[in-house]
N, C-alpha and C positions, 0 to 999 in steps of 0.2 A: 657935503662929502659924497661923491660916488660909490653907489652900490658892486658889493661884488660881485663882478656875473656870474649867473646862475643858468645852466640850460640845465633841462629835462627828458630824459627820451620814455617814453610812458606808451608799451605796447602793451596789448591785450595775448594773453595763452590761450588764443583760441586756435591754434596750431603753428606751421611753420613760420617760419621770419621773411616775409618778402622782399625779396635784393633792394627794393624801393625804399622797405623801412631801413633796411640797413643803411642806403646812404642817409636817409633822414636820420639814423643814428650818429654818422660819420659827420654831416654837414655841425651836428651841435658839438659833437666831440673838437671837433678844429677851431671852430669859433671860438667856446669854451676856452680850448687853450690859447687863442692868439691871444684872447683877453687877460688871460694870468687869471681866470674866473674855475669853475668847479661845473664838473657833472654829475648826473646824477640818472639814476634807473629808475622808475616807478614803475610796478605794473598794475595794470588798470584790469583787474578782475573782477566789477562790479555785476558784468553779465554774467551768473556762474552759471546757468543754462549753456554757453557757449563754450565750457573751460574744458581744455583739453590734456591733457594726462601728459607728463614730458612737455608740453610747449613752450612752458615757466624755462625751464634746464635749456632746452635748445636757444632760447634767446642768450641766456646766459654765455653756452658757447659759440656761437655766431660772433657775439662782439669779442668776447677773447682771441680769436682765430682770426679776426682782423687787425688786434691790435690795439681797440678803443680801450683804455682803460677807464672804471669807472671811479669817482670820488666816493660816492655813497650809493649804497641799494642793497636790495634784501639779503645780499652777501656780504655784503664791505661793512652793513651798517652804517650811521652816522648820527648826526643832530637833529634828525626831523624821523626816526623811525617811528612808526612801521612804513618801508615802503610797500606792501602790499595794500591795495585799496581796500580790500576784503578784510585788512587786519586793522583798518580805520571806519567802521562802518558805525561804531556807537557815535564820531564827532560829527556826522554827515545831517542828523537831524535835528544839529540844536541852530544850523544855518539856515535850515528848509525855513524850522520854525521862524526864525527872525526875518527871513522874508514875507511868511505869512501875516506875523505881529505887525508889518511896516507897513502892509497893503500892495506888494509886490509881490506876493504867490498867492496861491488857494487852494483849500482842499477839493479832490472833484470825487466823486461818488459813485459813477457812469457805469454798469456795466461793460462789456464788451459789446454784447449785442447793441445796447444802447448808444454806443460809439458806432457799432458797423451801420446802423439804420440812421445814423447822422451822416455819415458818408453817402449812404445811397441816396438819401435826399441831396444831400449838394451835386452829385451827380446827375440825379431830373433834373435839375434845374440849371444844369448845364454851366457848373463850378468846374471849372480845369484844376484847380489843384483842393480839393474838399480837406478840411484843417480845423482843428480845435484852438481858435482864436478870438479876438476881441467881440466878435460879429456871433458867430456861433454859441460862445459860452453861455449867453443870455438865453441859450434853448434847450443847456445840459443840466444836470444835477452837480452843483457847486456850491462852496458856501458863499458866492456871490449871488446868485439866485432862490435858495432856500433860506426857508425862514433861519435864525441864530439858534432857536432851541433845537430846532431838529437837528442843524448841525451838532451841535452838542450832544444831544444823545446818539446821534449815530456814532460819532466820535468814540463814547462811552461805552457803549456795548459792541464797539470792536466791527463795525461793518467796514470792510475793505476800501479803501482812498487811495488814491496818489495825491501828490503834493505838483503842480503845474503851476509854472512863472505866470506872470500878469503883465503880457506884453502891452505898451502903449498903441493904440489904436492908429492913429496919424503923427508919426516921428521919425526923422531922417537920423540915423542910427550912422557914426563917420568913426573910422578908425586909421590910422597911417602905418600901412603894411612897408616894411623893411625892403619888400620886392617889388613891391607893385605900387608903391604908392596910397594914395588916399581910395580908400574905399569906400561908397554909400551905399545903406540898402534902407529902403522905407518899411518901418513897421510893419505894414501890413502885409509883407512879403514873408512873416516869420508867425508861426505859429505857437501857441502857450505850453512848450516846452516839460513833460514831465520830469523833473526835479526829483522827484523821490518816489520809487516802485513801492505798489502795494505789498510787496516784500520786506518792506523798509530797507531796500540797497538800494543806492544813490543813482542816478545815470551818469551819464558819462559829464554833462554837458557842468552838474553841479558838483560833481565830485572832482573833474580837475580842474575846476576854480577855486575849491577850497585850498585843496591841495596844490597849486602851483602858489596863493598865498602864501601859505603856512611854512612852505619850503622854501619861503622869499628867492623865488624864479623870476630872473631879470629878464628872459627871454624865451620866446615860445617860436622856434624854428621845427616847423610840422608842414604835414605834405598836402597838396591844393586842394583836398578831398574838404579840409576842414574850413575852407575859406568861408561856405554859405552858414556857418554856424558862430565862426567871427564874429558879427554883431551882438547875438546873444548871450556871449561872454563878456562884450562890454559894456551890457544893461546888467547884468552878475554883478561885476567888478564894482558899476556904479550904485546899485541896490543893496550892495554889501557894505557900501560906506569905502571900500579899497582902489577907489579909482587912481587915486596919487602913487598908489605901489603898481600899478597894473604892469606887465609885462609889456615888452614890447614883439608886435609877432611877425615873422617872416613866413610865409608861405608857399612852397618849393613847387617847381614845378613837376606837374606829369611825367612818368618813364613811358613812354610811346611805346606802342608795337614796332617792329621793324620796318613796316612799310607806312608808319606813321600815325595809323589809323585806328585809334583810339589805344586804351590802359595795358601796357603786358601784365599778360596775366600767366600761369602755369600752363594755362591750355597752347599757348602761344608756346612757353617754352617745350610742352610735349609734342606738339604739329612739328618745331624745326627743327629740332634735336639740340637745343640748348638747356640748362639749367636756369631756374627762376628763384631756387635761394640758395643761401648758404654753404649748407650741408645735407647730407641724405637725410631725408625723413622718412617713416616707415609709420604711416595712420595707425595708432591704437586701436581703432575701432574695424575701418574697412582692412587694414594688414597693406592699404596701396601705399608702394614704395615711389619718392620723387628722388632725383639724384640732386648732387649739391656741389660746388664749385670745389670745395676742397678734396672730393672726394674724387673729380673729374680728372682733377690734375694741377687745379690752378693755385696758385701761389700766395699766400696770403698780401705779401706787397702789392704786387702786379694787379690781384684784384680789386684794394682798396685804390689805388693810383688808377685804373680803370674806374671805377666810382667815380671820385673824384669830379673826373671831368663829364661825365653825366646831366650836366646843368650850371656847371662852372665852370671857368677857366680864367687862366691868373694873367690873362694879360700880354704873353710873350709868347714867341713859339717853343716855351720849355717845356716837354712832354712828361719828362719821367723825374718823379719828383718821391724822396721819403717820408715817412711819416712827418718827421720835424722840416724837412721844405716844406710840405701840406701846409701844417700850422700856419709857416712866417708868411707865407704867400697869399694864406683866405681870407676872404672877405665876401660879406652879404651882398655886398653891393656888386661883385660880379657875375653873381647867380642870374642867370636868363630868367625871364618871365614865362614863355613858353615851354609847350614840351618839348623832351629831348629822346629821339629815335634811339631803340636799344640797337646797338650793334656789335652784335657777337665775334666778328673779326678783330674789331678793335681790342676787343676782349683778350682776344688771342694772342693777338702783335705784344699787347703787355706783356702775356705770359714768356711768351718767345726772349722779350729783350730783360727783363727776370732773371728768366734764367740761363741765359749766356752770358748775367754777369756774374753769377756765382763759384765760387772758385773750383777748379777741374776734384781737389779733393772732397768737394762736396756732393757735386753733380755723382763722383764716381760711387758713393754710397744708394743714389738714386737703383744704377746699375746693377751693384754688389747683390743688392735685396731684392730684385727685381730675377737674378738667374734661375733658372729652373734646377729641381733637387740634378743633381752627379753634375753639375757644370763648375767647374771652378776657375777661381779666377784671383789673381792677387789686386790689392788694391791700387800699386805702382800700373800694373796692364789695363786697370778698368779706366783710370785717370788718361792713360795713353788714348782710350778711345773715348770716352768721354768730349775729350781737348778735341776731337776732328770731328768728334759726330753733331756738338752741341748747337752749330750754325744750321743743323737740319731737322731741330726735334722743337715741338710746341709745349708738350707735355713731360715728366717726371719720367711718366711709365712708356714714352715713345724712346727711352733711348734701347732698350733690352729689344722693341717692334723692332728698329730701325737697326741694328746692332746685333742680331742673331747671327748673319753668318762670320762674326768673328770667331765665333766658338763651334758652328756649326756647319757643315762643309751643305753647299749647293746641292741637291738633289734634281731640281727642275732650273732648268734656265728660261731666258726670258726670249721665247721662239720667232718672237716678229724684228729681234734686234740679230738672233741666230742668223737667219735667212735672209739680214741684209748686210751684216759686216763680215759673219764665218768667211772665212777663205782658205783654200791648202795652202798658198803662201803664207797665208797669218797661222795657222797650225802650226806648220813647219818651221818659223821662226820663234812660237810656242815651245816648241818641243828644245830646240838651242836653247833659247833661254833659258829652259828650265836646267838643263845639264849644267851650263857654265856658272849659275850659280854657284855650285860648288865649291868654284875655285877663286870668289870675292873675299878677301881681306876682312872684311864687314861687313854686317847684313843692316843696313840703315837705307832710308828711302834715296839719300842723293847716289848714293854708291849703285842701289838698283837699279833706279832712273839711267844712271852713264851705263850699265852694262844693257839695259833691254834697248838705248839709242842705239849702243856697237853692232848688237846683234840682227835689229831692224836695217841699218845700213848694209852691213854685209846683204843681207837680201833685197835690198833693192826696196823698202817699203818706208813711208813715210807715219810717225806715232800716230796721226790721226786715223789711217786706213785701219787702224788694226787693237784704239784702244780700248773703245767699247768691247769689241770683242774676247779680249781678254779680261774687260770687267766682268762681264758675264760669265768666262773659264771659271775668276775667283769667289763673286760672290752671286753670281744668280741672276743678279738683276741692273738694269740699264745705267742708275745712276748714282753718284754718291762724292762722301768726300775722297780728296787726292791717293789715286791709288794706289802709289808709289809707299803713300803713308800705311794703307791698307795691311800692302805686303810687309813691311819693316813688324808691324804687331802681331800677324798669323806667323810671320816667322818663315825662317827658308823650306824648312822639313814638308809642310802642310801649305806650302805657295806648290812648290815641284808635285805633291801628291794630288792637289786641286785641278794644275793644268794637263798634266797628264790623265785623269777620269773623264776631263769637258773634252782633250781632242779625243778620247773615244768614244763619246757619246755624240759630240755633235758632230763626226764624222759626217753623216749626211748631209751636212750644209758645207764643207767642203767643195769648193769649184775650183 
């Protein structure tokens, strides 16, 4: 009978959440669900040297504000709590032990110095990567090398150890990655692994082998970083006796800098002026503030659906896909191998097509909350502009940018379009128009439109000679949506009061 899927996402709180882990979060969430399987939260706080105050919380709301719901984790609870690794740390060393008992770990005894003088010797001697392994151990203080009693009384009277696997010397170590296929690495490209700090907290490498057991995790979808440690989870698995339960693991590709050239990172996103997680974080310690997508502007669909295709794609040219498309459409199998270029435009284009699909009573709230105190505005008139502005705003908060001189009359115009479209003829049939409004039946934009043709003909002038310029009489500046629609919302009163202030200011552009 087939296991139920299980994925895992197991970050560490040692600050914010990296857009990267998120998709690593997202990729297990979707899979997860095509499967009709279960997710799941760990957080892996075995470094507490590393733990950072708020980081636990921010993960928390990172995935909420995306959307990932979780089955289990230190909030939801489940059948395998505690998920915090910090609140599993008494089970962590009756496994160390039974590797030691089996003759697959050992105790090592080593100072530090005694480790860094082992390094500088494989370095004379001109060791490219100097390592505590099959070769070296035989020159450390281990209970492979020391006599059994001494081990034992050191043991006894409490002298500091770690607990290090017993990597095989000459053995081709094979696993079959979900993305990349088979992978080989030769034992001796792997070094004897610390298993348990002389703190007695776990590292990483033994504590989520236990812990992806014990949680019967059918799947370990994690990001390429973890590839070179791969093997050594599957000498775990098999040294644990759990090699028939073993997961199976997928390993994602790289989020590229923009120009391709190696990992984005925060510095990346402060150089280009993009965001690199989630939400704002504000350092506990330094007080340094990072911005965060949601905070930017961006959309929670938009940005998971931007995710998304980060290292996947379904196959078709269907771009814009929901949560539940996500789901029905993922699979492992079309996750590139390579990395994939971050690109912040595309980022945008999401956000853009988002939110122009959201309905004008929605967007208008964007608006409403967005005015400055004594501006008012009904929510029928915020929806009116909303409906014509939203084919030109990327952002929430660009529509109130882009959208000010509805409620705001022009002060400064836009002097390079002044001095090329102004004219006394276009003035002058300015000033007509403005009078004969008066006497329109309706103030709606087709009714406008037919009266500013009438008046333009009577003077002999064609709408192109003379629109810009009037866009600029109304709102300042060169471009926007239909302007006809413009005036139908400012209304007749403050159209007449508008053209009337631009032909006397811009008077001197007059020819």
């Amino acid at each position: 009978m087939a296991r139920e899927v299980r994925v895992r996402f197991a970050p560490s709180p040692t600050g914010p959440l990296h857009i990267g882990g998120v998709r690593t979060a997202l990729y297990n969430y979707l899979f997860a669900k095509k499967m009709g399987g279960k997710m799941l939260l760990r957080i892996e706080d075995t470094d507490q040297t590393r733990f950072v105050p708020g980081a636990e919380q921010y993960i928390f709301d990172s995935l909420e504000w995306c959307g990932i719901k979780l089955d289990e984790s230190p909030v939801h609870g489940g059948p395998h709590a505690p998920y915090r690794q910090s609140e599993r740390k008494p089970m962590y060393m009756e496994y160390a032990l039974q590797l030691v008992e089996a003759g697959h770990a050992y105790y090592a005894f080593d100072t530090a110095e005694e480790l860094d003088e082992m390094r500088e010797r494989l370095k004379a001697a001109k060791v490219a990567t100097p390592q505590y392994n099959a070769i070296t151990r035989a020159t450390m203080k281990n209970s492979l090398t020391l006599p059994e009693d001494e081990v034992k009384r050191r043991l006894e009277s409490g002298d500091p150890y770690v607990i290090r696997l017993k990597v095989p010397r000459k053995e081709e170590i094979r696993l079959k990655d979900m993305i990349r296929g088979w992978v080989m690495v030769h034992s001796s490209a792997i070094d004897d692994k610390v298993l348990m700090k002389s703190d007695g907290m776990p590292t990483y490498h033994l504590a989520n082998i236990v812990d992806d057991h014990l949680m019967e995790i059918t799947h370990v979808i994690r990001g390429e970083e973890w590839l070179p440690s791969a093997p050594l989870h599957v000498l775990l698995y098999r040294y644990l006796g759990w090699e028939d339960t073993m997961p199976e693991f997928a390993h994602l590709p790289l989020l590229l800098k923009p120009d391709g050239n190696g990992k984005l990172s925060k510095r990346d996103g402060d150089k280009l002026g993009f965001p690199v997680f989630p939400l704002n974080w504000t350092d506990p310690v330094s007080g340094e503030k990072s911005s965060g997508y949601r905070e930017a502007g961006y959309l929670a669909d938009g940005f998971v659906n931007f995710l998304a295709f980060l290292g996947w794609n379904p196959g078709t040219q269907q771009e814009l896909f929901t949560m539940d498309e996500l789901i029905e459409a993922f699979s492992i199998e079309r996750i590139g191998k390579s990395g994939t270029r971050f690109d912040i435009q595309k980022a945008r284009w999401y956000n853009e097509q988002y939110l122009r699909a959201k309905p004008d009573a929605e967007l208008a709230q964007y608006l409403l909350a967005a005015l400055p105190e004594g501006i008012d505005c009904t929510p029928e008139r915020a929806e009116k502009i909303v409906s014509i502005m939203k084919e030109r705003v990327t952002f929430p908060q660009d529509f109130w940018k882009e959208a000010a001189y509805f409620f705001v009359a022009p002060t400064e115009y836009n002097e390079q379009v002044a001095a090329k479209k102004w004219s006394a003829a276009g003035a002058n049939a300015f000033i007509q128009f403005k009078n004969e409004l008066d006497s329109l039946p309706d103030f709606d934009a087709d009714t406008v439109k037919a009266q500013l043709l009438q008046v333009l003909e009577q003077n002999g002038l064609k709408i192109g000679q003379v629109m810009q310029a009037l866009r600029i009489a109304l709102t300042g500046v060169e471009a926007g949506p239909d302007l006809m629609a413009i005036i139908e919302i400012i209304g007749k009163e403050e159209t007449q009061r508008r053209i009337e202030v631009a032909v006397e200011r811009l008077s001197q552009y007059a020819k």
